[in-house]
C-alpha positions as CSV (number, residue, x, y, z in Angstrom):
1,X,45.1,-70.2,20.3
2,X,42.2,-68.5,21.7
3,X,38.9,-68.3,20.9
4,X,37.1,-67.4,17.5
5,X,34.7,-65.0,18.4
6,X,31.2,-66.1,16.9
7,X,28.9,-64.5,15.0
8,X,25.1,-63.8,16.5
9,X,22.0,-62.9,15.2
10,X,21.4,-60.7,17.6
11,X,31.8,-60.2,22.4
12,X,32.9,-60.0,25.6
13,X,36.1,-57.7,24.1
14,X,37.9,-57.4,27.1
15,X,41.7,-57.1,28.2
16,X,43.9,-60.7,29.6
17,X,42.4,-62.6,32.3
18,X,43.4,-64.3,35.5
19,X,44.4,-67.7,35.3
20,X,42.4,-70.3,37.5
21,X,44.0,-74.2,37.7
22,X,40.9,-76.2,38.6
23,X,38.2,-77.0,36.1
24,X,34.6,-75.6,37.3
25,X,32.9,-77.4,39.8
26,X,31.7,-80.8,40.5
27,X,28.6,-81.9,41.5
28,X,29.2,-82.6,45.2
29,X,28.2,-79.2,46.5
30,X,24.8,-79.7,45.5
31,X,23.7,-82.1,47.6
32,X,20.1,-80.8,47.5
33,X,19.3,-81.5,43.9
34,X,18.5,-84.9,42.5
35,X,19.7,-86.4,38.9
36,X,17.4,-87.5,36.2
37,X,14.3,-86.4,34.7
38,X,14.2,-84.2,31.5
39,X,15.1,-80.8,30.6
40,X,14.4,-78.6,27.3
41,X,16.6,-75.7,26.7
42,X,15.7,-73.1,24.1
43,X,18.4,-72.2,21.6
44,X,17.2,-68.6,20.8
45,X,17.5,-69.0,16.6
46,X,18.1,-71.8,14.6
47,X,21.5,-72.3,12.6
48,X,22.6,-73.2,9.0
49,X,25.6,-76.0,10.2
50,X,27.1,-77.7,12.2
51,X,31.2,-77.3,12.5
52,X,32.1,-74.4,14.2
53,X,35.5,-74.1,12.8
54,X,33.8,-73.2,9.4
55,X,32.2,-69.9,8.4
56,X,29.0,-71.2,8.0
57,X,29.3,-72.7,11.4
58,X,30.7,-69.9,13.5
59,X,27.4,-68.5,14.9
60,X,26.5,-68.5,18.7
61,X,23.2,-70.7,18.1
62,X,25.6,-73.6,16.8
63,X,27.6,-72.7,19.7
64,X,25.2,-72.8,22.5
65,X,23.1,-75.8,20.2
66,X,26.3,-78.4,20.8
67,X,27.8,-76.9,24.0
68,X,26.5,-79.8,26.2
69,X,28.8,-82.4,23.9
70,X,31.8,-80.5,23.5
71,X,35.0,-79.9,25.2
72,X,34.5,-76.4,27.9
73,X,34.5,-73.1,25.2
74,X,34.7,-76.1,22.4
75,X,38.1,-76.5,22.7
76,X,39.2,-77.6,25.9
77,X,38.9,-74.1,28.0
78,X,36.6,-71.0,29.0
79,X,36.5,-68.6,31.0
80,X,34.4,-68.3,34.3
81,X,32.1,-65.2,35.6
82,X,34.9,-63.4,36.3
83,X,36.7,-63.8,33.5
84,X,39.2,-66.4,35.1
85,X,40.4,-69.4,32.6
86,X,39.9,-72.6,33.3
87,X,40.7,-76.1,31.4
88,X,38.6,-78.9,30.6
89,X,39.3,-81.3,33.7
90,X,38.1,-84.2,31.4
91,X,40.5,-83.4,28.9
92,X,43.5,-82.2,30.6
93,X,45.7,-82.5,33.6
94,X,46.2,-78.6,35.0
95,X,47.1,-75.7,33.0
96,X,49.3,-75.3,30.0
97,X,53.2,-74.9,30.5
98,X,55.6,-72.7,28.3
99,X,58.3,-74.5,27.0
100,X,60.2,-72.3,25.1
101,X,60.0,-68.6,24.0
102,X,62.1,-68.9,20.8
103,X,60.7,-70.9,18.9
104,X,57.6,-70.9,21.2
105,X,56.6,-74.1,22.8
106,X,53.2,-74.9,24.8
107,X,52.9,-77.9,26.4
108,X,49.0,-79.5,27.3
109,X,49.0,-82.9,29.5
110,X,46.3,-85.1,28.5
111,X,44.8,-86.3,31.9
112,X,45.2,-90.1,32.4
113,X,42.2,-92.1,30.7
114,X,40.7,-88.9,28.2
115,X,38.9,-90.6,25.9
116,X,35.9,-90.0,23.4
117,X,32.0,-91.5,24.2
118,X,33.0,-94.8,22.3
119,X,36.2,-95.3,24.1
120,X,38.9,-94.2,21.8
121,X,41.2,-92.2,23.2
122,X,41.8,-88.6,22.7
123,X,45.0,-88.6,20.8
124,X,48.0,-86.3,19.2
125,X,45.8,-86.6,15.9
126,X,42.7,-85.2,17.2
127,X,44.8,-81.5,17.9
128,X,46.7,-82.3,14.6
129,X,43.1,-82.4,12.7
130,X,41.7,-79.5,14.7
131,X,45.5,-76.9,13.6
132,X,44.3,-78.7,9.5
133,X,41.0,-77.0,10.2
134,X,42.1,-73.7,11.4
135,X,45.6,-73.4,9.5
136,X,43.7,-71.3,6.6
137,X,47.0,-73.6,5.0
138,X,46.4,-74.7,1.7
139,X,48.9,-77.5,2.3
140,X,46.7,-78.8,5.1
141,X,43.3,-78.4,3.5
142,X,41.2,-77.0,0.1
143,X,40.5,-73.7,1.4
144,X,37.6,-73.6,-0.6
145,X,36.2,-76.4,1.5
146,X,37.3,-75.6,5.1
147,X,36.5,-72.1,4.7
148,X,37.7,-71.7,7.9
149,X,36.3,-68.8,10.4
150,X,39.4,-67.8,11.8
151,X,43.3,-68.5,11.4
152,X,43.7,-69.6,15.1
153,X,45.6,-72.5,13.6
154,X,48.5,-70.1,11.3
155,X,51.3,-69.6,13.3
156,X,51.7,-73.6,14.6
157,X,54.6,-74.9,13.2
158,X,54.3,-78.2,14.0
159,X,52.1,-80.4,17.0
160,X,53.7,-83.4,18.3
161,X,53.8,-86.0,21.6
162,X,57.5,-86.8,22.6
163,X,56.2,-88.5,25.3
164,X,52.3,-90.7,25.8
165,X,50.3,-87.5,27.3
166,X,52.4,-84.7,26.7
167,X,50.8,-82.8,23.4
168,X,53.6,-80.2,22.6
169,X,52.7,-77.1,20.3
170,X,55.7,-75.8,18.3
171,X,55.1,-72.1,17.0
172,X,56.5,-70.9,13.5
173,X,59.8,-68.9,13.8
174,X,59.1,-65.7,14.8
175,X,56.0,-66.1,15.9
176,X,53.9,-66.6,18.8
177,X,51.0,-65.5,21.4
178,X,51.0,-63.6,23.9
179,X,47.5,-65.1,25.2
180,X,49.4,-68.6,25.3
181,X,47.7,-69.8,28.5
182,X,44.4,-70.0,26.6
183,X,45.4,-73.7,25.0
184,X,43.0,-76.3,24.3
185,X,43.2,-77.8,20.8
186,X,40.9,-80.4,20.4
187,X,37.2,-80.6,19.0
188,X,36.5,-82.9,16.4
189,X,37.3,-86.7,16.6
190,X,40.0,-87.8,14.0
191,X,39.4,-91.3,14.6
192,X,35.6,-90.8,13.7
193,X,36.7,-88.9,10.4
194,X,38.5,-92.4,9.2
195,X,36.4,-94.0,10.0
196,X,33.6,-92.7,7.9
197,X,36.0,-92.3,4.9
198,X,38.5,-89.5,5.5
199,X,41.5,-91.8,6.2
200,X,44.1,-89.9,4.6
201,X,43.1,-86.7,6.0
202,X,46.6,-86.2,7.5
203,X,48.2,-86.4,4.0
204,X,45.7,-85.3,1.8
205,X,44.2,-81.6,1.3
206,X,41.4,-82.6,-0.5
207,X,40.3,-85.4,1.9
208,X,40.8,-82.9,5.1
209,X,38.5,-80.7,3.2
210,X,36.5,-83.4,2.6
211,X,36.3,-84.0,6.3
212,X,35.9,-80.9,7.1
213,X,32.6,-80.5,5.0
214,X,31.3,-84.1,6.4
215,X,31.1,-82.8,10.4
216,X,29.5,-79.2,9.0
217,X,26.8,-81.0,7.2
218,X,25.8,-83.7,9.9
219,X,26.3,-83.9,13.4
220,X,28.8,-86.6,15.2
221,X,27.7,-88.5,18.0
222,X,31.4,-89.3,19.2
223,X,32.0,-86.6,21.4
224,X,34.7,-85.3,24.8
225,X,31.7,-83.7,26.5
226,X,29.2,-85.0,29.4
227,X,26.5,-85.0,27.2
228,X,26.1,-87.1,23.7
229,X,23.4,-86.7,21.4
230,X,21.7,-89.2,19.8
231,X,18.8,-87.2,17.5
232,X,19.1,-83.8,16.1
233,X,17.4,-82.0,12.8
234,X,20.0,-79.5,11.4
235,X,18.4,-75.8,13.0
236,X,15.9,-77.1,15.2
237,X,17.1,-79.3,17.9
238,X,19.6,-82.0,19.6
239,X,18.5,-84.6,21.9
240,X,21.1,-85.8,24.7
241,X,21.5,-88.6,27.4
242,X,24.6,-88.7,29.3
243,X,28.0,-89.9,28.0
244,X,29.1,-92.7,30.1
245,X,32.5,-92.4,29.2
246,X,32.8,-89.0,30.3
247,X,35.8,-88.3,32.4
248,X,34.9,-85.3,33.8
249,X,34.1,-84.2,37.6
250,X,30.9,-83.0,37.1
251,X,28.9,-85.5,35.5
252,X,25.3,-85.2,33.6
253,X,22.4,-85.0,35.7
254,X,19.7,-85.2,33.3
255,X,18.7,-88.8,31.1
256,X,17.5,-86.7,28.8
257,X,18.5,-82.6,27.8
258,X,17.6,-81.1,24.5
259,X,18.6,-77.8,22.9
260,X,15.8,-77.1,20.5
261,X,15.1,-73.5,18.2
262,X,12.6,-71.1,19.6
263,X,12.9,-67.4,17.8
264,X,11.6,-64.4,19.3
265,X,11.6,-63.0,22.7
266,X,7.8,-63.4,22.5
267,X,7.6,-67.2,22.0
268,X,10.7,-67.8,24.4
269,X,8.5,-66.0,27.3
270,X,5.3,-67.9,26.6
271,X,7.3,-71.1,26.2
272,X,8.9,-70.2,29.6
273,X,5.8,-69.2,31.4
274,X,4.0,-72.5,30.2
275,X,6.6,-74.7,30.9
276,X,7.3,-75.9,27.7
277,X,11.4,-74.8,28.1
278,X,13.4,-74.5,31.6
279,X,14.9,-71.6,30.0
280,X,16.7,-69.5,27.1
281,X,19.5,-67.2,26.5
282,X,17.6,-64.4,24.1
283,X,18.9,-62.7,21.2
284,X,16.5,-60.0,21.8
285,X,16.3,-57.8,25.2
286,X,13.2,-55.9,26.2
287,X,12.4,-55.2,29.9
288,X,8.3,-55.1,28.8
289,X,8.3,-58.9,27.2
290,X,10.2,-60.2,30.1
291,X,7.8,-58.7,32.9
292,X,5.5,-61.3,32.6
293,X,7.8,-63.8,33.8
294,X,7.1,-61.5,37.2
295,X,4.0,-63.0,37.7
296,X,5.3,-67.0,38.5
297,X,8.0,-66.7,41.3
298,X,9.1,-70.0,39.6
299,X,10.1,-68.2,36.7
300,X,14.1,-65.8,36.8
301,X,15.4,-63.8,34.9
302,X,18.8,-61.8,34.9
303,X,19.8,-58.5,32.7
304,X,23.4,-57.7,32.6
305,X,26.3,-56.4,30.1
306,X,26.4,-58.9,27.4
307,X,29.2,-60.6,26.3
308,X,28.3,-59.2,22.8
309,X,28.5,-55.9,20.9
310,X,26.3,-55.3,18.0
311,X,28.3,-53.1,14.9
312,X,27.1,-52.5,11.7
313,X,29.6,-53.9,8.7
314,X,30.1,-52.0,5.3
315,X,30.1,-53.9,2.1
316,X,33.7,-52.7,0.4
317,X,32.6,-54.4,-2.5
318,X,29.1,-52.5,-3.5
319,X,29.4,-49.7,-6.4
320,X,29.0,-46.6,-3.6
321,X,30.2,-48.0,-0.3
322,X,33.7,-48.2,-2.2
323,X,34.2,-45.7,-1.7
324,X,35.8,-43.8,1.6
325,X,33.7,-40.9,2.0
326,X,30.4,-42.2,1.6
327,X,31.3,-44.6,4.4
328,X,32.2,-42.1,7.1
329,X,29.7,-39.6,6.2
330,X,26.9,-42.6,6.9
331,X,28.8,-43.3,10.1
332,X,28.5,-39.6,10.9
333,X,25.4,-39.1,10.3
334,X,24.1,-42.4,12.0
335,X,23.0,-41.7,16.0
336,X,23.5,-43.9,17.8
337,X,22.0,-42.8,21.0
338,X,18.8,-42.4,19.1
339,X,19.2,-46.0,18.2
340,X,19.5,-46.7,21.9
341,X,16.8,-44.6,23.4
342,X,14.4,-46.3,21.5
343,X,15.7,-50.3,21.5
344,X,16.4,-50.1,25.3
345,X,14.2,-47.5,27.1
346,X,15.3,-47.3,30.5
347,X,18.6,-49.8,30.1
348,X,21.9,-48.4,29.9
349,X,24.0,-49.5,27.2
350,X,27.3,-48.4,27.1
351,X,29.1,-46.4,24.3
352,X,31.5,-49.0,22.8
353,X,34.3,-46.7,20.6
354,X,36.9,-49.7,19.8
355,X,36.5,-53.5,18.1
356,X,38.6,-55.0,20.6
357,X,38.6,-53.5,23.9
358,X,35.6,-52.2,26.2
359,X,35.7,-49.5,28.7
360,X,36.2,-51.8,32.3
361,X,39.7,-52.9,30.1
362,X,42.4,-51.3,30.6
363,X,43.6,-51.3,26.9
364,X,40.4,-49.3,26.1
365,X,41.1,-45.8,23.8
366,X,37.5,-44.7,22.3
367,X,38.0,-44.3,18.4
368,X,34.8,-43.7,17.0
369,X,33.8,-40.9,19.2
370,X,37.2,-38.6,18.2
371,X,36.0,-39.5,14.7
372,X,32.7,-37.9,15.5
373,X,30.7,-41.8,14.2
374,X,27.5,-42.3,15.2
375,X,26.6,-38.6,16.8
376,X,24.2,-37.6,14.3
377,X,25.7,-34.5,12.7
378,X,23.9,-34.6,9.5
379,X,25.8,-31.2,8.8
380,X,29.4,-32.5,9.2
381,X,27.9,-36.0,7.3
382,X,27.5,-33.2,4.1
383,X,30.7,-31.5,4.4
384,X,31.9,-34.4,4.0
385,X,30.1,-35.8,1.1
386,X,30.5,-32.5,-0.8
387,X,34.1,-32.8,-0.4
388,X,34.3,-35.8,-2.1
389,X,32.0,-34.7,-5.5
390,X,28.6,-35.5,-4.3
391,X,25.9,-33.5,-5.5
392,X,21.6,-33.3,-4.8
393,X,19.6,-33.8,-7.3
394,X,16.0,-31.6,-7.7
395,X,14.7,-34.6,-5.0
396,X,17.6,-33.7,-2.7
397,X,18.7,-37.4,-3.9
398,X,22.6,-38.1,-2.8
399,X,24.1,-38.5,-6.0
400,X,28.0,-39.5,-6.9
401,X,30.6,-38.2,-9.0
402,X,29.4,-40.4,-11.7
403,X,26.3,-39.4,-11.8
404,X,24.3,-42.1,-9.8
405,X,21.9,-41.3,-7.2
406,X,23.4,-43.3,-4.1
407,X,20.9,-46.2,-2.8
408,X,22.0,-49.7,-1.2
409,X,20.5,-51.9,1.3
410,X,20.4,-52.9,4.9
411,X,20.3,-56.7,6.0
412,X,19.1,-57.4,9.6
413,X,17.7,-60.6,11.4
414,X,14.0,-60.6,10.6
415,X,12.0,-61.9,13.6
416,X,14.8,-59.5,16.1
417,X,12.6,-56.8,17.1
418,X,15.7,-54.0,18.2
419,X,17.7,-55.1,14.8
420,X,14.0,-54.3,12.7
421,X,13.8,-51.5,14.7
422,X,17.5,-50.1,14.0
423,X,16.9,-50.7,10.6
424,X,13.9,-48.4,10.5
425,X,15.9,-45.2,12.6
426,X,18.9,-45.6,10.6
427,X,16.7,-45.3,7.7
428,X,15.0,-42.2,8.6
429,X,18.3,-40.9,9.8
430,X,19.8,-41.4,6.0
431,X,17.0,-39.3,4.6
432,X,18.3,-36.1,6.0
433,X,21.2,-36.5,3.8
434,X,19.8,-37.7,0.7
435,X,20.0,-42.0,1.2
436,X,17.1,-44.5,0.5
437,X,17.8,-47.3,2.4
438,X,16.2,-50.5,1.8
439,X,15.3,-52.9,4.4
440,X,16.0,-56.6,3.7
441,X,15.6,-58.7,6.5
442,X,16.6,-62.4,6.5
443,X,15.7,-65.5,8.6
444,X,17.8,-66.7,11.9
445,X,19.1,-69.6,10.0
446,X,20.4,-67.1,7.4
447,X,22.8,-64.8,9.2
448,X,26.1,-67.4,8.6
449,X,25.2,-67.9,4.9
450,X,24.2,-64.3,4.2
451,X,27.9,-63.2,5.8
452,X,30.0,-65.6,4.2
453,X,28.1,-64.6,0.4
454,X,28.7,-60.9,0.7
455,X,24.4,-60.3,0.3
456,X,24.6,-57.2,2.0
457,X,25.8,-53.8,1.7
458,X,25.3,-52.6,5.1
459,X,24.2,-54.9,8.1
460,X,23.8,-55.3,11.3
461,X,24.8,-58.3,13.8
462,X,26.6,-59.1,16.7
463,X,30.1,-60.7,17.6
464,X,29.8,-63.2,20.6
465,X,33.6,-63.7,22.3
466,X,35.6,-64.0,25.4
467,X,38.5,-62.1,27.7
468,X,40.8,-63.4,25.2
469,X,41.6,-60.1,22.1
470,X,44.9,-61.2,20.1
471,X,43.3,-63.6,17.2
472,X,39.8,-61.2,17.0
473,X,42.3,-58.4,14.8
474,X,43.2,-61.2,12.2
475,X,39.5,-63.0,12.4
476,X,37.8,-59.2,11.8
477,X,39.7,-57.9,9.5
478,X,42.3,-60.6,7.4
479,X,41.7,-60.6,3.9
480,X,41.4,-64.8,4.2
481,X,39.7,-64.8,6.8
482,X,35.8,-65.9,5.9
483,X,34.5,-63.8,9.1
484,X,35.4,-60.8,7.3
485,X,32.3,-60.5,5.5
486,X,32.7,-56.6,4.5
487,X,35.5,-57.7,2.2
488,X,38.2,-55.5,4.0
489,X,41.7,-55.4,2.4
490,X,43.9,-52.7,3.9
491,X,47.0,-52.6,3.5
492,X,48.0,-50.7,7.1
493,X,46.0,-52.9,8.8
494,X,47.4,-56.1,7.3
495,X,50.9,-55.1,8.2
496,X,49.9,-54.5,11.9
497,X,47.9,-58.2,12.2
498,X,50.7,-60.6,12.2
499,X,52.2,-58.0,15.1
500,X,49.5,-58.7,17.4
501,X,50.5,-61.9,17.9
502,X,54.4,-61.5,17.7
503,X,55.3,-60.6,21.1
504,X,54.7,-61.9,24.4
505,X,54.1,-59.1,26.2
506,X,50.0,-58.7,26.3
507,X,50.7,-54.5,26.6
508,X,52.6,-54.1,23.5
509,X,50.2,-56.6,21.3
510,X,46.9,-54.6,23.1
511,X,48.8,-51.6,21.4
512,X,48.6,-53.1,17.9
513,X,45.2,-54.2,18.3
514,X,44.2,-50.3,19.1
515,X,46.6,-49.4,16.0
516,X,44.2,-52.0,13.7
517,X,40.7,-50.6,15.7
518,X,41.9,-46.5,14.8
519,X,42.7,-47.8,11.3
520,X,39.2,-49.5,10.7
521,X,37.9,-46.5,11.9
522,X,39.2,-44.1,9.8
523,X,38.2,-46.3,6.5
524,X,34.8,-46.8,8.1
525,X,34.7,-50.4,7.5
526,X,32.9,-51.2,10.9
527,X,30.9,-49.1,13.2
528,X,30.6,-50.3,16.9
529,X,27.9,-49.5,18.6
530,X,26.8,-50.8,22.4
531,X,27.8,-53.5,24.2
532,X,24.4,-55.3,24.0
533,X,21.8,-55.8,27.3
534,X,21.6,-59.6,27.3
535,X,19.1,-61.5,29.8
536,X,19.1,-64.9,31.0
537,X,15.7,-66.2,32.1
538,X,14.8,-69.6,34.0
539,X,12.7,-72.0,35.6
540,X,13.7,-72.6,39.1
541,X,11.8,-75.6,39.6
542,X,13.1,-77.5,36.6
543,X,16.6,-76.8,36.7
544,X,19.3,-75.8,39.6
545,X,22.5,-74.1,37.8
546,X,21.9,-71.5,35.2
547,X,23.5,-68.4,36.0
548,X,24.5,-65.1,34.2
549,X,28.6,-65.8,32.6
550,X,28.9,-62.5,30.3
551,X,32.8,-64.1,29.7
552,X,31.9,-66.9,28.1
553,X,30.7,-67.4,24.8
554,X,28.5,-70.4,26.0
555,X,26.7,-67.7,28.4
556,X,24.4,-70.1,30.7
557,X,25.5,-73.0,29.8
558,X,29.1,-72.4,30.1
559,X,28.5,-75.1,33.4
560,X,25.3,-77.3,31.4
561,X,27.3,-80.2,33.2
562,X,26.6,-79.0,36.8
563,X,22.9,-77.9,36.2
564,X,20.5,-80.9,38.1
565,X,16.8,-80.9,38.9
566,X,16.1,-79.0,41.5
C-alpha cells in the first residue's frame, strides 16, 4: 500500500526506510511564533484535476495544491527528512500491526474521535472506497471511469472492522507486501459521495465510477486534514481556513493559507522578492535566477538532491519507435552529460542507471550505463541501426526497412526552461545520425492529459515519489496501469511484477524490481537520466517551518500544519 509516485512537470527511488511511531511534531516547540495572519504559497504549475487516485490527477502540482487538506502523504502516512515513516496522528493510533503472513493481515487503529471537518466520523467505508478506487477491479468500478494511476488497491482481498476502531486489511491468497508498514488507506470521504448522489457506490460499478469522476472534476470541502478549503478555481488556486474539527497535534496557524499557480522560475523569484508569495517549491532549478533572492536576507533558499528523476518515455505505439532498435540506438546516441553540463552548470547531478533504486540504496545496480544509454556514441547508435535494415538516404536522412525516412516528435513542458532546453540538445544530438526531431511543447496544465492520451512519441518529465519501491514496477510498467503512458506490454516484465510484491522479505522483492529495471532497459522503453537539483526558497519573515524533505512527495509542505508566522 504505498505510495503512487506522481507525475511532475518538471522520485525519491530509494531502498526501505526506518520506522518512526510518533506523528511529526506539534506546535508547542515553537513558542516564538504567533498564529494567524495570512500566507500565500506558490504551487509551481497549474493542474488538469483534482483526484489524485486518477491518471489525470496523479501530478505533483495536485499533490502539493491539496496537501494542506489531506491526510499526511494523502493517505494517512509520509515519510520525514530522513526517510523515517510516520502516521497521521489525526487519523491513527500508532503504527500498523501484522496480523497474519498467510493470508496477510494489516491491522490500522483508528485513534479515538477521527472524524472529517463536518463531524462524521472516519469510518471502515472510507478505506473500502479508497481499495474501489485503486483496485484497477472492474467488479469494484468502470475502469473506464476511474482510470486509476496505480493498482495499489489489487492484491486486497477484502477490508473489514471486527471490532469499532480496528480497520483490518485482508490480502489475496498468495499475495502480499513486503513494504506493509507503509498503511494508510483513507482519502476521500464516502459519506460525502452519498451524499451528493453516489449512494450505492459500494454495490454498484458504474456509480463508484461515477463517484470517482465527481471528486476529479470538483474539489470537496469535507476533508481529515488541518486545513479546509473553502474557494478554489480548478489550476489556479485553493483558499484555506483552519478545520476546527481537526484532531491532529499540530494544529493550523494561519486564518487564512492559499496554494495558488505561479509557472516559471522567473515569476516565482519576483513574486518571492516582492512579497507577493512566502515561498514555492520550483519545477525549474537554476543557481543564476535564484541569486537574486541573495540580495533580501529575508528571502532562503535551499538546493538539494531532489526527490525526483527526470527520464525520457518512448511511445511503443508510434510507426518507428516500435520498433527495438530504433529505441536503443536513440538512447545511445543521446548524452546525457551534455544534457547536464548545460541545464545545471556548476550543480552536480548524479548519474541515475535504474527506475527504482538510486545510488545512496543499497539495492542500486546501474543498468543503463552497461548498456552504453545516454554516452553519446553516435558510432555504436549506427551499428546498431544498420543492423537492423536502416539505410541513409542522399540527405543522410535515417530511413527504415520500409522505406520511410524516420521522423517523430518530442513533447516537453513549455514555460520549463531545462526541459526546452533538453529538447533542443537532444535534437541536435539526433542529427548526427540522421533524426529530425520536432519540438512540441505543451502547457503545465497539460502534462496529466497529454500522458494519459498517448500525444507523444518521445517526452520528457519527471516522477515525484517516496522511500517506499514495491508498487513503482507495477505503476511504470503494467499494461492497466494509466501511468504507463509509453504503452509498455512486455511479457518478461509482466511475469516479474506480481513477484515484487509476493514476498515479505524487502531483499528478494528489491531483486525483482532490478530484474523489471534491466528488462526495461534492454527494450528501451525508458531512459533515466539524473536525479533532478530541486530548491526550496522562502520568506523568513512570513512563515517559520518550510524546510528541504527530499523523501516526501509533499517536499515543503510535508509539515504545512506546523508552519506559523514568524
Amino acid at each position: 500500500m504505498a505510495l503512487t509516485r506522481r507525475a511532475f512537470g518538471g522520485l525519491t527511488i530509494g531502498g526501505s526506510s526506518a520506522l518512526m511511531l510518533a506523528a511529526c511534531g506539534g506546535n508547542d516547540d515553537n513558542e516564538g511564533s504567533s498564529s494567524g495572519g495570512e500566507l500565500t504559497w506558490a504551487v509551481s504549475s497549474s493542474w488538469s484535476a483534482w483526484n489524485q487516485n486518477t491518471g489525470t490527477g496523479n501530478a505533483s502540482a495536485t499533490n502539493i495544491a491539496t496537501t494542506p487538506m489531506n491526510p499526511v502523504g494523502q493517505v494517512g502516512y509520509d515519510f520525514d527528512p530522513s526517510g523515517k515513516v510516520f502516521y497521521d496522528d489525526a487519523i491513527f493510533e500508532g503504527e500498523p500491526e501484522l496480523l497474519a503472513e498467510a493470508p496477510m493481515q494489516v491491522q490500522v487503529t483508528l485513534k479515538e474521535g477521527a472524524q472529517w471537518s463536518d463531524g462524521k466520523p472516519v469510518r471502515l467505508q472510507d478505506f473500502i472506497f479508497q481499495w474501489y478506487s485503486t483496485s484497477t477491479d472492474p467488479a469494484h468500478a468502470n475502469q473506464e471511469k476511474a482510470l486509476p494511476a496505480g493498482n495499489t488497491g489489487a492484491n486486497i482481498a477484502s477490508i473489514e472492522e471486527p471490532e469499532p476502531g480496528k480497520i483490518v486489511f485482508t490480502f489475496k491468497e498468495g499475495t502480499t507486501d513486503p513494504e506493509w508498514t507503509f498503511t494508510g488507506g483513507v482519502y476521500l470521504p464516502s459519506h460525502f459521495a452519498e451524499e451528493n448522489g453516489f449512494a450505492d457506490w459500494a454495490t454498484d460499478p458504474e456509480v463508484m465510477g461515477d463517484a470517482i469522476v465527481f471528486f476529479n472534476d470538483d474539489l470537496w470541502d469535507v476533508v481529515l486534514g488541518a486545513y479546509k478549503p473553502t474557494k478554489w478555481k480548478l489550476g489556479e488556486f485553493v483558499e484555506y481556513v483552519p478545520n476546527d474539527k481537526f484532531q491532529g497535534s499540530a494544529k493550523a496557524s494561519f486564518d487564512k493559507l492559499t496554494l495558488k499557480a505561479i509557472d516559471g522560475l522567473e515569476a516565482q523569484v519576483t513574486e518571492l522578492r516582492q512579497g507577493n508569495i512566502a515561498g514555492c517549491w520550483p519545477n525549474d532549478f537554476s543557481m543564476e535566477q535564484m541569486a537574486p533572492l541573495d540580495e533580501q536576507p529575508e528571502l532562503k533558499y535551499e538546493a538539494y538532491a531532489g526527490a525526483t528523476w527526470s527520464h525520457f518515455d518512448m511511445n511503443v505505439g508510434n510507426e518507428f519507435l516500435k520498433d527495438t532498435a530504433l529505441r536503443q540506438a536513440v538512447f545511445t546516441i543521446i548524452d546525457i552529460e551534455e544534457i547536464k553540463s548545460k541545464a545545471f552548470p556548476g550543480t552536480e547531478a548524479p548519474w541515475l542507471g535504474n527506475h527504482f533504486f538510486t545510488e545512496d540504496s543499497p539495492y542500486y545496480v546501474d543498468y543503463t550505463g552497461p548498456a552504453n544509454y545516454g554516452q553519446g556514441d553516435v558510432e555504436a547508435a549506427k551499428t546498431l541501426l544498420s543492423g537492423a535494415g536502416y539505410t541513409w538516404n542522399g540527405d543522410d536522412k535515417l530511413v527504415n526497412a520500409d522505406g520511410k525516412v524516420v521522423a517523430f516528435n518530442f513533447r516537453f513542458a513549455a514555460s520549463n526552461e531545462i526541459r526546452k532546453l533538453t529538447g533542443e540538445i537532444i535534437q541536435a544530438q539526433l542529427v548526427a545520425v540522421g533524426i529530425d526531431l520536432e519540438l512540441k511543447g505543451f502547457g503545465d496544465d497539460e502534462l496529466s492529459s497529454t500522458l494519459s492520451a498517448g500525444d507523444f512519441d518521445l517526452v520528457v518529465y519527471s516522477w515525484v515519489g517516496s522511500p517506499a519501491f514495491s508498487t513503482s514496477p507495477e505503476q511504470f510498467f503494467s499494461p492497466e496501469s494509466d501511468s504507463n503512458a509509453g504503452g509498455y506490454d512486455d511479457p518478461v516484465i509482466n511475469e516479474l511484477l506480481p513477484k515484487v510484491r509476493s514476498t515479505l522479505d524487502l531483499d528478494e522483492a528489491a531483486d525483482f524490481a532490478n530484474q523489471i529495471s534491466a528488462q526495461a532497459v534492454a527494450e528501451a522503453y525508458t531512459l533515466p537520466l539524473y536525479s533532478s537539483p530541486m530548491a526550496i526558497m522562502w520568506n523568513t519573515n512570513l512563515v517559520d517551518g518550510p524546510g528541504v524533505n527530499p523523501a516526501s512527495q509533499a517536499s515543503a509542505l510535508w509539515n504545512v500544519r506546523e508552519w506559523k508566522k514568524p
